[in-house]
C-alpha positions in Angstrom: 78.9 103.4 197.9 80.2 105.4 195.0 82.7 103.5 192.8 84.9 104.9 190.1 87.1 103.2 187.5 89.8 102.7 189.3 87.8 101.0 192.5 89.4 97.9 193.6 86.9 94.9 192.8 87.6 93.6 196.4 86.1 97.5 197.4 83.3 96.7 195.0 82.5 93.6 195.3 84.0 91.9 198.6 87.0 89.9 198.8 85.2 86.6 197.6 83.8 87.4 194.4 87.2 89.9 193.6 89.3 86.4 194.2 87.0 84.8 191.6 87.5 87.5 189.3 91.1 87.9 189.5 92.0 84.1 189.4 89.9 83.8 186.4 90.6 86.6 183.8 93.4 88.0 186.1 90.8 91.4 187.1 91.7 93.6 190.1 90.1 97.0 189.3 86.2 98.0 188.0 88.1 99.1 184.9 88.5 95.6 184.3 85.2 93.7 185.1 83.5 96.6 182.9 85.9 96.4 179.8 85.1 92.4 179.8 82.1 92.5 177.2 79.5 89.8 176.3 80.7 88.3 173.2 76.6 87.6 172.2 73.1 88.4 173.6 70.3 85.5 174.5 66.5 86.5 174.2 64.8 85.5 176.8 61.2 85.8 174.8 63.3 83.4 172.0 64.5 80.5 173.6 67.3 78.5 172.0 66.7 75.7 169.6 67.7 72.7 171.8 67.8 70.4 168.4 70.4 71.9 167.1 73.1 72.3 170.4 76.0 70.3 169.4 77.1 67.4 171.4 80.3 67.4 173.8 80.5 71.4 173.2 79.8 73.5 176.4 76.7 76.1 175.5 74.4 78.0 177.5 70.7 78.5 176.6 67.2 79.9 177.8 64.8 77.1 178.7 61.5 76.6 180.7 61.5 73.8 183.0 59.1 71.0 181.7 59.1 68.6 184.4 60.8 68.0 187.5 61.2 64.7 190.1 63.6 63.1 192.5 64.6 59.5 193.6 66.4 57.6 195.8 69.6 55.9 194.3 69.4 52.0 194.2 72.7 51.1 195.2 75.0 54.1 196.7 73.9 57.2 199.3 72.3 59.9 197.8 69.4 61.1 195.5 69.1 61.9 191.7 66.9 64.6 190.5 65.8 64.6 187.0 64.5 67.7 185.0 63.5 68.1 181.2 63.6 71.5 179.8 62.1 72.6 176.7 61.8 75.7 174.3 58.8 74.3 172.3 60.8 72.7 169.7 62.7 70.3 171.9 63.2 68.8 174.8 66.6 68.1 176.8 67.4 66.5 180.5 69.3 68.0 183.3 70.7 65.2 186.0 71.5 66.3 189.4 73.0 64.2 192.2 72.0 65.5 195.4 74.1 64.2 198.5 70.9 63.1 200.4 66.9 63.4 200.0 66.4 67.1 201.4 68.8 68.2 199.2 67.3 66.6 196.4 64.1 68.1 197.1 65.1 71.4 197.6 66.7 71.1 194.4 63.4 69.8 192.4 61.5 72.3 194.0 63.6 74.9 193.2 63.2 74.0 189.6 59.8 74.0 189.9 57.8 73.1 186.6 57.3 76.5 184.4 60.2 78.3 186.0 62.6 80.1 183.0 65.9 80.2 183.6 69.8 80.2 181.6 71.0 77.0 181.9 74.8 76.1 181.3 76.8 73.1 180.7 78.6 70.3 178.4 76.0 68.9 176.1 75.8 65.1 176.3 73.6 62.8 175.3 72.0 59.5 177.1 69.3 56.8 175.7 69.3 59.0 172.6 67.9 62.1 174.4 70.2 65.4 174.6 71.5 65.5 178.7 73.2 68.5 180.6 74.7 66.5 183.4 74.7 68.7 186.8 75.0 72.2 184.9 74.9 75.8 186.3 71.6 77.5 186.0 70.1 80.9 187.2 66.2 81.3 187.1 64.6 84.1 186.0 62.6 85.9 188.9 59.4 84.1 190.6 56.7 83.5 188.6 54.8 86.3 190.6 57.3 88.4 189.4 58.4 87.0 186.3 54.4 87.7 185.3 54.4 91.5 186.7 58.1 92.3 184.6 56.5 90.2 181.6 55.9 92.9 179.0 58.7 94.8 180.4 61.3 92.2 180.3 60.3 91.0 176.7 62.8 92.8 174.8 65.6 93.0 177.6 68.7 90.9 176.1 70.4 88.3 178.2 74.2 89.3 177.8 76.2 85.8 177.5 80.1 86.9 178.5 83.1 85.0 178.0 83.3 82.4 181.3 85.1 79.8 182.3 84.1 76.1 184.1 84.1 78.0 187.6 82.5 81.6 186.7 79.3 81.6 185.1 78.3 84.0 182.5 75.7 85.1 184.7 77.7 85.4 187.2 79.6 87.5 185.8 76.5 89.7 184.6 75.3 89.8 188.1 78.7 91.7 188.8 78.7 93.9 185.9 75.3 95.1 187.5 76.5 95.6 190.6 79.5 98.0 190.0 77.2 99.7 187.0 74.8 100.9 189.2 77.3 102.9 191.8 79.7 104.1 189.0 80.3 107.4 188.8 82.8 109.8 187.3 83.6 107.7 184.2 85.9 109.9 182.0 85.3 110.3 178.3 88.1 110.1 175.8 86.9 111.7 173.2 86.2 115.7 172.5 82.4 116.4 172.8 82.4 118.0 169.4 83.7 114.7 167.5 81.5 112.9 169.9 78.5 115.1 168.3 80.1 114.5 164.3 80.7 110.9 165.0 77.2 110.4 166.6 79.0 108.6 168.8 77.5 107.8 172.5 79.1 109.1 176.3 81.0 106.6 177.9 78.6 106.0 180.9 75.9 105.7 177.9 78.1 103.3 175.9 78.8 100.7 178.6 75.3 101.0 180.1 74.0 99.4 176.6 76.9 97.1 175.9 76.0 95.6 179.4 72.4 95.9 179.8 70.6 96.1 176.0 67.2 97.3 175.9 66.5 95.7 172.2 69.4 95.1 169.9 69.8 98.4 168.4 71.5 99.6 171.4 74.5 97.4 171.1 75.9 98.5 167.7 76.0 102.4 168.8 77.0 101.0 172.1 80.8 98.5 170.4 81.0 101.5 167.5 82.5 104.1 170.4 84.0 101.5 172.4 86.1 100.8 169.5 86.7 104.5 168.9 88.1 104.5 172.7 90.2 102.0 171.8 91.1 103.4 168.3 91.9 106.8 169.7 93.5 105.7 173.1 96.2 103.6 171.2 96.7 106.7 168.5 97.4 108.9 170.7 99.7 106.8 172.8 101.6 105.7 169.8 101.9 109.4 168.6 102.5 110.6 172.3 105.3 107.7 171.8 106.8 109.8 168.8 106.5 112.9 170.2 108.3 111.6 173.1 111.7 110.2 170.8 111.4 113.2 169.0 111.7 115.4 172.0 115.2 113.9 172.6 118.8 115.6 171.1 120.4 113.0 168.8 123.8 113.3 167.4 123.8 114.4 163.6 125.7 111.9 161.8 126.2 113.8 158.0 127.7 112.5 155.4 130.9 114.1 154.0 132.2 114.4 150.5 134.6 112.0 149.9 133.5 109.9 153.2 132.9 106.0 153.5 129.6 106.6 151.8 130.4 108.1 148.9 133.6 105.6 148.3 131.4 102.3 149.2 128.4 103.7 146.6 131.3 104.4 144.1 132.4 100.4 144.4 129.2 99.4 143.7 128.9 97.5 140.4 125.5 98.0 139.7 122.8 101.0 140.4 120.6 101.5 143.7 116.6 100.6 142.7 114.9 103.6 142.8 113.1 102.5 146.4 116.7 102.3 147.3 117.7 105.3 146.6 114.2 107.0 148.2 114.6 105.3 151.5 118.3 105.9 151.6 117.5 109.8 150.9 115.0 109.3 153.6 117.2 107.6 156.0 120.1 110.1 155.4 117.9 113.0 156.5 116.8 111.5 159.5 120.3 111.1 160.5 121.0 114.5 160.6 118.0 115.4 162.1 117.0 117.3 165.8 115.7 114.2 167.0 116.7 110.6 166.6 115.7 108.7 163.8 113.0 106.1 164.4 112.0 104.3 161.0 110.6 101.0 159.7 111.8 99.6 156.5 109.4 97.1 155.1 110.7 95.1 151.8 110.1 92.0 150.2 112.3 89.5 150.8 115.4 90.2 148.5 114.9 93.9 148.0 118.2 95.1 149.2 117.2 96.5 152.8 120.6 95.2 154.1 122.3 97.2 151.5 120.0 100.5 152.7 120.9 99.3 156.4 124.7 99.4 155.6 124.7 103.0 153.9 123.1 104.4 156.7 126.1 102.7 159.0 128.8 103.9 156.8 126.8 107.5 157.2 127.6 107.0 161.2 130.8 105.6 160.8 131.8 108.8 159.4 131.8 111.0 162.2 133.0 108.1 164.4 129.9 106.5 165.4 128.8 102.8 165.7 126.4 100.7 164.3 125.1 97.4 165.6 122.9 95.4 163.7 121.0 93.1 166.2 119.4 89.5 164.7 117.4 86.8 165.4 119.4 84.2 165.3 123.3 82.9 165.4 122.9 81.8 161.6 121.3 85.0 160.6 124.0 87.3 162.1 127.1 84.8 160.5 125.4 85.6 157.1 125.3 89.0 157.7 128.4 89.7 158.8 129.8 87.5 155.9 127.3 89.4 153.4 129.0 92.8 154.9 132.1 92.5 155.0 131.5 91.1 151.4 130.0 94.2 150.1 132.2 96.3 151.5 135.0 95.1 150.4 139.3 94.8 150.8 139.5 98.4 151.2 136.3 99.6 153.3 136.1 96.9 155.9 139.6 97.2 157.2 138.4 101.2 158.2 134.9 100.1 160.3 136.0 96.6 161.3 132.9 94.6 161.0 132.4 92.6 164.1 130.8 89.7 165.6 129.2 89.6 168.5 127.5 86.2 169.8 127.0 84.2 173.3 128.0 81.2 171.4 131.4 82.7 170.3 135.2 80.7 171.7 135.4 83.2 175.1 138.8 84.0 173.8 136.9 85.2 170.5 134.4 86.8 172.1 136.7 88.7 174.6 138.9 90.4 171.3 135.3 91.2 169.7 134.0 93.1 173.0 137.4 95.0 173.1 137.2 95.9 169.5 133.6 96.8 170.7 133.9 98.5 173.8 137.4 100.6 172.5 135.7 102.0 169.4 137.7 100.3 166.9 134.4 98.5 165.6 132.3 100.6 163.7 130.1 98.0 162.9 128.6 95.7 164.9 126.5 92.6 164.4 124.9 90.5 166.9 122.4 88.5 168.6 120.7 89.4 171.8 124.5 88.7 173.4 124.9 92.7 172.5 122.5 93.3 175.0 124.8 91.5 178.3 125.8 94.0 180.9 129.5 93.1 179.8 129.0 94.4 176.3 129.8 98.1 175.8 129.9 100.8 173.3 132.1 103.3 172.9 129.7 105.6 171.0 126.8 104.0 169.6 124.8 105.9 167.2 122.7 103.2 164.9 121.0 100.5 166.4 119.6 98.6 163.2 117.0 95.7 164.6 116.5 93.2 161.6 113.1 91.2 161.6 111.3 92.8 164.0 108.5 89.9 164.1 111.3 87.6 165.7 112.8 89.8 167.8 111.0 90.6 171.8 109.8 94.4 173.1 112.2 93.9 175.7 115.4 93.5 173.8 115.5 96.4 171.4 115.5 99.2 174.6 117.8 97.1 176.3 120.3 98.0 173.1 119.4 101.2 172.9 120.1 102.2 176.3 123.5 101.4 175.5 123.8 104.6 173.8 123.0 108.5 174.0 119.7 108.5 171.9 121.0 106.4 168.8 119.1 106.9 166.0 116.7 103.5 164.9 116.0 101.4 162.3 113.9 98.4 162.3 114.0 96.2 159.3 111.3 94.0 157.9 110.7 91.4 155.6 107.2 90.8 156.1 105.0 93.1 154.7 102.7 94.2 156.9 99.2 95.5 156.1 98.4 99.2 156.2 96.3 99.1 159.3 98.5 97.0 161.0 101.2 99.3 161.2 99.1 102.0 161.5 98.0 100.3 164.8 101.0 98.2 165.8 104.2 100.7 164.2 102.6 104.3 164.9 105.0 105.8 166.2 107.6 105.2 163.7 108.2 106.5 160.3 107.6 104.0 157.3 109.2 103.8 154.3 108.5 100.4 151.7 111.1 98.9 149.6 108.9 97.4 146.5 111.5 97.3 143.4 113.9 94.6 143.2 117.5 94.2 142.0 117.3 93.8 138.5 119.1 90.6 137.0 116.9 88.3 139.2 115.8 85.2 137.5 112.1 84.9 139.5 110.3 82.7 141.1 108.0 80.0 139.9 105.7 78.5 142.8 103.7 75.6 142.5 101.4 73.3 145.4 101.9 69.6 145.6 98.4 68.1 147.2 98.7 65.3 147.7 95.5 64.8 149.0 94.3 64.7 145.7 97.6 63.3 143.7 99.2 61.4 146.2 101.9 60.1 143.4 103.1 63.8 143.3 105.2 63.0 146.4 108.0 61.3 144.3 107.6 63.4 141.4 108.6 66.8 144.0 112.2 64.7 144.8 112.9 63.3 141.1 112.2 67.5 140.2 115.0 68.1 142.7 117.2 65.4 141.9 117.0 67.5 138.2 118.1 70.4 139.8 120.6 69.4 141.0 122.0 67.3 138.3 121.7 71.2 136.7 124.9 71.7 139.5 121.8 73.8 141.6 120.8 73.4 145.2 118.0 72.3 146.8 116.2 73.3 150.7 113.9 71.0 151.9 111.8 72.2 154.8 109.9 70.7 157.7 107.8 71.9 160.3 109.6 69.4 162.9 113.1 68.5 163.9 112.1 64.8 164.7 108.6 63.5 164.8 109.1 60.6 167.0 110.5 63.0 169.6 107.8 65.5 169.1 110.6 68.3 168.8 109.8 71.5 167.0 111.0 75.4 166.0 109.1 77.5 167.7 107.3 79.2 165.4 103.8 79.4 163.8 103.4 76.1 162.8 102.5 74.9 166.4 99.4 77.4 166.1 98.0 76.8 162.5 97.5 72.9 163.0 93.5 72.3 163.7 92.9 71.8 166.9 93.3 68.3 168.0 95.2 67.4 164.5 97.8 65.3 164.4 102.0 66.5 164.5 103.3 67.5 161.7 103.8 63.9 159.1 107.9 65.1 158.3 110.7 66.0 160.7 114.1 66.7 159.3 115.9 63.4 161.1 113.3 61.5 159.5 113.2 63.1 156.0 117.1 62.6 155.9 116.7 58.4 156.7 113.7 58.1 153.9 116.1 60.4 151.2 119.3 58.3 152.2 118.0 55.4 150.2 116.4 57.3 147.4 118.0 56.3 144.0 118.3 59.6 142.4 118.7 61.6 145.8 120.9 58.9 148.5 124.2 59.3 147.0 124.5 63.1 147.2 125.9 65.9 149.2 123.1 66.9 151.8 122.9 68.0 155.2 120.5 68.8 158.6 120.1 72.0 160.0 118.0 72.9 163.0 117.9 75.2 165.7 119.2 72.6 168.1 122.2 72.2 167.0 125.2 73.6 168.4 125.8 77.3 167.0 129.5 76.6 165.4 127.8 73.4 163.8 124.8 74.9 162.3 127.2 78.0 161.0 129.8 75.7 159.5 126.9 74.1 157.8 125.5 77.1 156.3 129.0 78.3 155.5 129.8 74.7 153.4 126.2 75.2 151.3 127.1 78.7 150.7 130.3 77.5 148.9 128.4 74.9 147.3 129.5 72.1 149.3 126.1 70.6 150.0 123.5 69.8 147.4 120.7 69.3 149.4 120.4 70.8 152.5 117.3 69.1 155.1 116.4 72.3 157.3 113.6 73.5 159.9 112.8 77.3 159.9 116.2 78.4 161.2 116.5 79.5 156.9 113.6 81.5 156.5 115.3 84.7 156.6 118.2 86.3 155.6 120.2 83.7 154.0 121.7 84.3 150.8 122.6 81.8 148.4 122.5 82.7 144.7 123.2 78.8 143.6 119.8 77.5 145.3 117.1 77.4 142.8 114.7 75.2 144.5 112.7 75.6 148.0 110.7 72.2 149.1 108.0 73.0 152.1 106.7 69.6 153.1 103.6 69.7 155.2 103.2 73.6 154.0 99.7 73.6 155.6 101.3 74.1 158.9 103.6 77.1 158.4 101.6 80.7 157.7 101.8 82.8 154.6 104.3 85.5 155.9 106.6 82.5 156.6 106.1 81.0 153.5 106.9 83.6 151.4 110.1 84.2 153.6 111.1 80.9 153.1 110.4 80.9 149.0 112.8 84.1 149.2 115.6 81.9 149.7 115.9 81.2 146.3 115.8 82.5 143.0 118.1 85.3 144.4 121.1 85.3 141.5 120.9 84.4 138.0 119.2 81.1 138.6 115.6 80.9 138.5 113.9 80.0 141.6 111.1 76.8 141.7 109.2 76.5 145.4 107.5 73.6 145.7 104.7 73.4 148.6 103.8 70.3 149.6 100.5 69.7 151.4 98.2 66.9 152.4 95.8 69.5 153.8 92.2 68.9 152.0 91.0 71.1 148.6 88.1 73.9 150.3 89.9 74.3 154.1 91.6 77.2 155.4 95.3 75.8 155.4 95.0 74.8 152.2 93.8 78.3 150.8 96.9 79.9 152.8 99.3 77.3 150.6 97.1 78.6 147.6 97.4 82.0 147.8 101.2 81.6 148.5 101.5 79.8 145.6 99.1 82.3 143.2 101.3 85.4 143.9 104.7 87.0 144.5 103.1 90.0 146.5 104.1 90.0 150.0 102.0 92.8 150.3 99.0 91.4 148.6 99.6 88.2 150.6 100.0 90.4 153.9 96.2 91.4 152.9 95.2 87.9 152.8 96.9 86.8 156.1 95.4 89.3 158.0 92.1 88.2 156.3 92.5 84.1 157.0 93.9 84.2 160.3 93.1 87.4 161.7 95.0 90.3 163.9 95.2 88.4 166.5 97.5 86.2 165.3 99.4 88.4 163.2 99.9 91.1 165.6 101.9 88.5 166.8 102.7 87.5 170.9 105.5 90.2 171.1 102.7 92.8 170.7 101.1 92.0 173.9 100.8 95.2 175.1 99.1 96.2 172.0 96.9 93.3 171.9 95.8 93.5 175.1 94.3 97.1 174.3 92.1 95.9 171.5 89.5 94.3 173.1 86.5 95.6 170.6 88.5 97.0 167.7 89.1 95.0 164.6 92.3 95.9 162.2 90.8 94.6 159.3 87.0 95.7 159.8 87.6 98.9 161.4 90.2 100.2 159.2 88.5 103.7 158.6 87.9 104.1 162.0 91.4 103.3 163.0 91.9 106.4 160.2 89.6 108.8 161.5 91.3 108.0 165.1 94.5 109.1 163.9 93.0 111.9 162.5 91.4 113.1 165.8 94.5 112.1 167.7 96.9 114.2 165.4 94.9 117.3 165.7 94.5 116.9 169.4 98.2 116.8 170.5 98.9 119.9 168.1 96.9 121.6 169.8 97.0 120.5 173.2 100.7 117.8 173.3 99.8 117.7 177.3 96.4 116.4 177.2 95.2 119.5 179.5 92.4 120.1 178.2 91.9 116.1 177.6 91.7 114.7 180.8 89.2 112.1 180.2 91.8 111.3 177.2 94.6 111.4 179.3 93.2 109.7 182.2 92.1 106.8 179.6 95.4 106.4 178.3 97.0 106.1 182.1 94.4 103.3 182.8 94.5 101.4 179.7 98.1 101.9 178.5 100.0 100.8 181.3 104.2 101.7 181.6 104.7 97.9 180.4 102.4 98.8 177.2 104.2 101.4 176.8 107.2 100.7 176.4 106.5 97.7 174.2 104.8 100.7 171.9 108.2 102.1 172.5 110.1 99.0 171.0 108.1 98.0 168.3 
């Protein structure tokens, strides 16, 4: 029976195997099972060195069966059949326990000595010899046959897919056959004549080989158009996405002579960077533009995006229009409503009335704020995700300014925009992310970079503390902040836990950076604060905890006392890392650095050295000199870039990881493509895509395109394209 794409695996397959399928890797169409590739390819005429299969890991190999026998068992029912397997190297035994004798001798003569077969299972070892105990297996054909399809079957690959403890890889090959062999109708995304300049392969062509290799030069024709499916699929979405905003009316929101612009850049006692005044020319023509503005601001950390932020607000004010500025987290939004109201000064913030908006607000408080809100009085807005409650209202909102984008879920931005006729957009980031990253992840929006800082910053001198090697460096780090201090500085002092013994953490990347099966992080901020509270130098001071746990008026009234300079030493999780502002702190501490990544990092060493004191970040690190964690503390430590280290992040940890969980709808496109590797590809997809909605926006004469897009861009993938 004919199956197409969009076939129903229960249709293809029967209701059994579909179950399998769907309970295992979540599959319900053909589109699916044929868009799960093998991750490697087993020669059958090579079998796999048995020598060198590591013990307690789970492999699958090519063997021929050496020997094969049965017994009774001594003292409980049932029968043991034992097997050695070889590839002419070494040898390895298979145990089977066989509920009673005719099972085990169906089963030993099944394996019949000379029979080649994949054989799958956790490696083990018993009396010294290597052991699969009970593992799957599928034979080749019977020897009759095997001996008839020999030459032909030499060079055939064995494809070895991604399985799981209840689905086989060759299970899973079996179906792929199956639904291969009655597929029909399988559209092609991409134009014949880049096809031809691309020597690129069909797409029947392309998963025939990915599936069923002849030799191994079929597969690398076979992944390079895959990957220019997915390349050009996600393109064209993305810029379908743009298209799509810019197909909306916005609001113009000019600027007038005289306006709150023009009197809040005349208060200013110092002169916009030249980045800053770019993007701010940038950001002022969007907003009197046809369409709304949609535009991502990437600049290092203390670059002055919040300044560029609050011009363009003051540009909406103007004609009436609000701004809110949605963040992260309670702490982050206090600071930025103190740091606006700060730079706008006794006569500007009376006019827009900056207002704060949180869940964790007094209800009296929070009622005066929605009013002030919801009446238009507030201009400016700033928030957490309590802007986006059904209770909150806007009596015109025209700029919705989402700061850290990485911290901030696909849901929540529409939410806040749907509060509003087509307000214009802009997403602010601190985290410098890689060219082909945004390319891929930020298409649809316009991107401007912020790269010159302020002048009259003091810098920032980073050193690594390993104390794997120097172990005495441990006490050096605190007497080196006991100095500063004594200088009338502060200090941060940063762990990757709230309290070990509780096993209570951020969430954040730290969790997903430890090696696997490591142990917790060695400092939690409850149990740096008892070990400083006796130090000689460090017990008698000012200092203070601060972690996300902690109720939101404590945690801000803590923040608030070290801004004033209140606090020497302040003991924190990662609830700092971004957007606090205080010009006295000169020194960041990072114990166990090894577990945070090197965007977060370098967000957290941009807490300091941000005034006229020069900044010292300290990262301390027991991680071992030559292993991945420690090279991401390394190259934190050998350079200021964010966007160098953005390059090198991508690099150690890979897209995956970067792209970050609130991509899913991205990430689960990329099955095949590779940000990093593929980066002219991705390119050249943009490219194609560009030219192909000029000249056809509908996809009309695209409809293998078009029909891709529909399959493999779902609505929910969508709109997380649309809120990125």
């Amino acid at each position: 029976m004919p199956l197409t794409l969009d076939s129903s695996l229960e249709e293809a397959l029967g209701a059994a195997p579909a179950k399998t399928l769907n309970r295992a890797f979540s599959m319900q169409t053909v589109a699916d099972l044929v868009s799960h590739y093998p991750r490697r390819y087993a020669d059958p005429g090579e079998l796999t060195p048995i020598r060198d299969l590591p013990i307690g890991e789970t492999v699958t190999i090519v063997a021929e069966v050496l020997s094969s026998s049965f017994r009774r068992m001594r003292n409980r029912p049932g029968a043991m059949v034992d097997v050695v397997i070889g590839d002419g190297i070494g040898r390895m035994s298979l145990t089977f326990f066989a509920k009673n004798i005719n099972a085990a001798e169906w089963r030993s003569k099944d394996l019949a000595v000379g029979r080649r077969g994949v054989f799958s299972g956790k490696v083990g070892m018993f009396n010294e010899v290597t052991q699969f105990a009970h593992p799957e297996y599928e034979l080749f054909d019977d020897e009759d046959a095997a001996r008839r399809r020999a030459d032909a079957r030499a060079s055939v690959l064995i494809p070895i897919y991604p399985a799981t403890s209840t689905l086989q890889t060759w299970q899973i090959a079996k179906f792929v056959a199956r639904v291969l062999d009655d597929l029909t109708g399988i559209p092609d995304p991409i134009p014949e004549a880049v096809r031809t300049e691309e020597e690129l392969l069909t797409a029947g062509e392309a998963l025939e080989l990915i599936h069923r290799p002849r030799t191994r030069n079929d597969i690398d024709p076979a992944v390079r158009t895959l990957r220019m499916h997915e390349a050009l699929t996600l393109q064209t979405a993305l810029l379908q996405q743009r298209d799509a905003v810019r197909a909306l009316s916005a609001t113009a929101r000019p600027a007038q002579p005289g306006g709150l612009l023009e009197r809040f850049d005349a208060s200013l006692p110092y002169v916009l960077t030249p980045d800053q005044q770019t993007v701010g020319e940038q950001v002022a023509h969007d907003l009197v533009g046809a369409w709304p503005m949609n535009r991502l601001v990437q600049g290092e950390v203390g670059s002055g995006k919040t300044l560029v932020a609050l011009r363009a607000m003051l540009q909406v004010a103007e004609s009436g229009g609000q701004a809110a500025l949605i963040a992260p987290t309670e702490v982050l939004a206090g600071q930025h409503l103190r740091s606006i109201a700060k730079m706008l000064g006794p006569q500007l913030a009376p006019l827009v009335m900056p207002t704060l908006l949180t869940g964790q607000l007094p209800a009296a408080e929070r009622r005066k704020a929605a009013l002030r809100v919801a009446s238009g009085q507030s201009l400016i807005v700033v928030g957490t995700h309590a802007l986006l409650g059904e209770k909150t209202t806007f009596a015109d909102l025209g700029l919705v300014v989402v700061d850290e984008q990485h911290r901030f879920g696909v849901e929540q931005r529409e939410a806040l925009r749907a509060k509003g006729s087509s307000p214009h957009a802009l997403v602010l980031t601190a985290t410098p992310i890689p060219r082909t990253v945004a390319m891929t992840v930020f298409g649809d929006l316009d991107t401007s970079v912020i790269r010159t800082m302020p002048a009259g910053r003091a810098g920032i001198e980073s050193f690594v503390a390993p104390l794997a090697e120097h172990p005495g460096w441990f006490n050096r780090v605190w007497d080196r902040a006991a100095e500063e201090i004594a200088q009338g500085r502060q200090v941060f002092a940063v762990c990757a836990a709230i309290d070990t013994a509780k096993k209570t953490a951020e969430q954040g990347e730290q969790s997903a950076l430890a090696p696997e099966g490591a142990a917790g992080p060695r400092w939690g901020v409850v149990q740096l604060d008892e070990a400083l509270a006796t130090h000689p130098k460090l017990g008698g001071l000012r200092r203070a905890v601060l972690h996300g746990k902690m109720p939101s008026d404590e945690k801000d009234a803590v923040m608030q006392a070290f801004a004033r300079g209140e606090i020497d030493l302040l003991l924190a999780t990662t609830v700092i890392e971004v957007g606090v502002d205080v010009p006295n702190a000169s020194t960041m501490i990072v114990l166990d650095a090894d577990r945070f990544g090197v965007s977060q990092l370098h967000q957290l060493r941009g807490r300091v050295g941000r005034g006229g004191v020069p900044g010292l970040c300290l990262l301390v690190t027991e991680a071992e000199s030559g292993s991945v964690a420690r090279e991401r503390v390394e190259a934190v430590a050998a350079t200021l870039d964010g966007f160098a280290l953005a390059e090198v992040d991508l690099e150690l940890r890979g897209e995956g990881d970067v792209l970050g969980a609130a991509q899913a709808g991205v990430r689960s496109s990329l099955k095949l493509l590779r940000v990093v590797k593929d980066a002219g590809l991705i390119t050249r997809a943009r490219e194609v895509a560009e030219q192909i909605l000029a000249e056809d926006p509908e996809l009309a004469r695209h409809p293998g395109l078009s029909e891709v897009i529909g399959r493999r861009v779902s609505d929910e993938d969508r709109a997380a394209l649309a809120k990125n």
